[in-house]
C-alpha positions as CSV (number, residue, x, y, z in Angstrom):
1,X,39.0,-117.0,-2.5
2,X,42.8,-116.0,-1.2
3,X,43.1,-112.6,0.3
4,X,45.1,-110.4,1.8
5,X,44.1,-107.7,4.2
6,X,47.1,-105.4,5.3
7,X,46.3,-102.6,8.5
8,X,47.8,-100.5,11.1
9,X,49.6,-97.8,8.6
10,X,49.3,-94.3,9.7
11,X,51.0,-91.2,10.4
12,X,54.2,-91.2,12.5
13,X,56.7,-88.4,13.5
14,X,60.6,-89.6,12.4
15,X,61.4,-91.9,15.2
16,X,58.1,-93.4,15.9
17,X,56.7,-96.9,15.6
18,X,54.4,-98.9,13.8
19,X,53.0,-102.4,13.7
20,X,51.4,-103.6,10.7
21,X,49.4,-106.7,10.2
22,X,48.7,-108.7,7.2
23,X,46.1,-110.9,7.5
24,X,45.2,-114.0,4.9
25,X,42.1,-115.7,4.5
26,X,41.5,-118.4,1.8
27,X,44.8,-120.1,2.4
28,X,47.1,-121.2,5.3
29,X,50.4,-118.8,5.7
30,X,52.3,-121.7,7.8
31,X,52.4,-123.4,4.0
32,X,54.4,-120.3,2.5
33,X,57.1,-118.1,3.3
34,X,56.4,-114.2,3.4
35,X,57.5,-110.9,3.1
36,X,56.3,-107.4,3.5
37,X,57.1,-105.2,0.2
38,X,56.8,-101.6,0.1
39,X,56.5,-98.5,-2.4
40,X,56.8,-95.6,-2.4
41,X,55.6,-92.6,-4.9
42,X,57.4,-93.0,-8.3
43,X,59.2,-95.6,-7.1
44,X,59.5,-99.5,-7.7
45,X,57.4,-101.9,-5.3
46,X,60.4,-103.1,-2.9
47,X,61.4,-106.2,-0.8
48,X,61.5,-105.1,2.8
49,X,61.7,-108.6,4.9
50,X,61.3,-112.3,4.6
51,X,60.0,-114.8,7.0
52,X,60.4,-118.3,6.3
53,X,57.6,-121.5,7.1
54,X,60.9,-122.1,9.6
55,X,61.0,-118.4,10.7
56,X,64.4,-117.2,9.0
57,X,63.8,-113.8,8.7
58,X,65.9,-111.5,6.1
59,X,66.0,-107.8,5.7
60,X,66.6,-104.9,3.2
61,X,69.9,-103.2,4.3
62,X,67.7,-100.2,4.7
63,X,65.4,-101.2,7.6
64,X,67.7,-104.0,8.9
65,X,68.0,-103.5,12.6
66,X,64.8,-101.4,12.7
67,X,62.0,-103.6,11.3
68,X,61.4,-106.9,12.6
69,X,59.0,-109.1,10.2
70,X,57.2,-112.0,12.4
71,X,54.2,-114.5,12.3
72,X,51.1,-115.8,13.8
73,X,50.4,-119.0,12.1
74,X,47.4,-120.1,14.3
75,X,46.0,-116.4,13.7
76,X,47.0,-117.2,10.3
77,X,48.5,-113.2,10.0
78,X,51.9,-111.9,9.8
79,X,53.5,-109.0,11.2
80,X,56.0,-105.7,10.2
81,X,56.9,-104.0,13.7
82,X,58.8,-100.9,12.4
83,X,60.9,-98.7,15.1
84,X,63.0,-95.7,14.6
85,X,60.9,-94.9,11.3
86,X,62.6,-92.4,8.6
87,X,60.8,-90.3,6.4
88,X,62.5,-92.3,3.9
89,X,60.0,-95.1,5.0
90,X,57.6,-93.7,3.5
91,X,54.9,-95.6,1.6
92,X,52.3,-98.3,0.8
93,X,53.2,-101.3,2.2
94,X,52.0,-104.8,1.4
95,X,52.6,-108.7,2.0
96,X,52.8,-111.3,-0.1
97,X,54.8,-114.5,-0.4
98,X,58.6,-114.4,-0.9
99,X,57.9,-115.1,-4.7
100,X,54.6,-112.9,-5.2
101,X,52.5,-116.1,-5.6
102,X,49.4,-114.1,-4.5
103,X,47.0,-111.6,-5.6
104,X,48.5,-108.6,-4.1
105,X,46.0,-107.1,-0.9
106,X,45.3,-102.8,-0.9
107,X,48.3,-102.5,1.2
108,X,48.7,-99.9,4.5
109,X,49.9,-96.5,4.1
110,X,52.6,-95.5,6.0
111,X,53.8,-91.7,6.5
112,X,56.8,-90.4,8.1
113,X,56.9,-86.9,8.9
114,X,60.0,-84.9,9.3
């Protein structure tokens, strides 16, 4: 069975750091490209960032320059470093594929305080 485990949300002051991890089991993530997507309260579910099987990486225009999405094929999990974090960041992120092939994990929750 594919799933998706997604950790290492929390509670950050504005400015702080986070890395989150997605982790798959059931399938191999070298095979796909991935993203982390996020939402927020009342809000849409959002791309954040891509990562390619050939590590192209794409961002929002709202993190871009702040997030960094990356990938550990042989630990089969994929990463969301986030640095200078804005309250604006706030909320439930998750990972998928680019195209949302996959049953989608809990997802982390991230808070930003002011």
């Amino acid at each position: 069975q594919v799933q998706l485990v997604e950790s290492g949300g929390g509670l950050v002051q504005a400015g702080g750091s986070l890395r989150l991890s997605c982790a798959a089991s059931g399938l191999a993530l070298r095979f796909y490209s991935m993203a982390w997507y996020r939402q927020a309260p009342g809000k849409q579910r959002e791309l954040v960032a891509t990562n390619s099987r050939g590590g192209n990486t794409n961002y929002a225009d709202s993190v871009k320059g702040r997030f960094t999405i990356d990938r550990d094929n042989a630990k089969n999990t994929v990463y969301l470093q986030m640095n200078s974090l804005k309250p604006e960041d706030t909320a439930v992120y998750y990972c998928n594929t680019n195209l949302m092939q996959l049953n989608w994990g809990q997802g982390t929750q991230v808070t930003v305080s002011s």
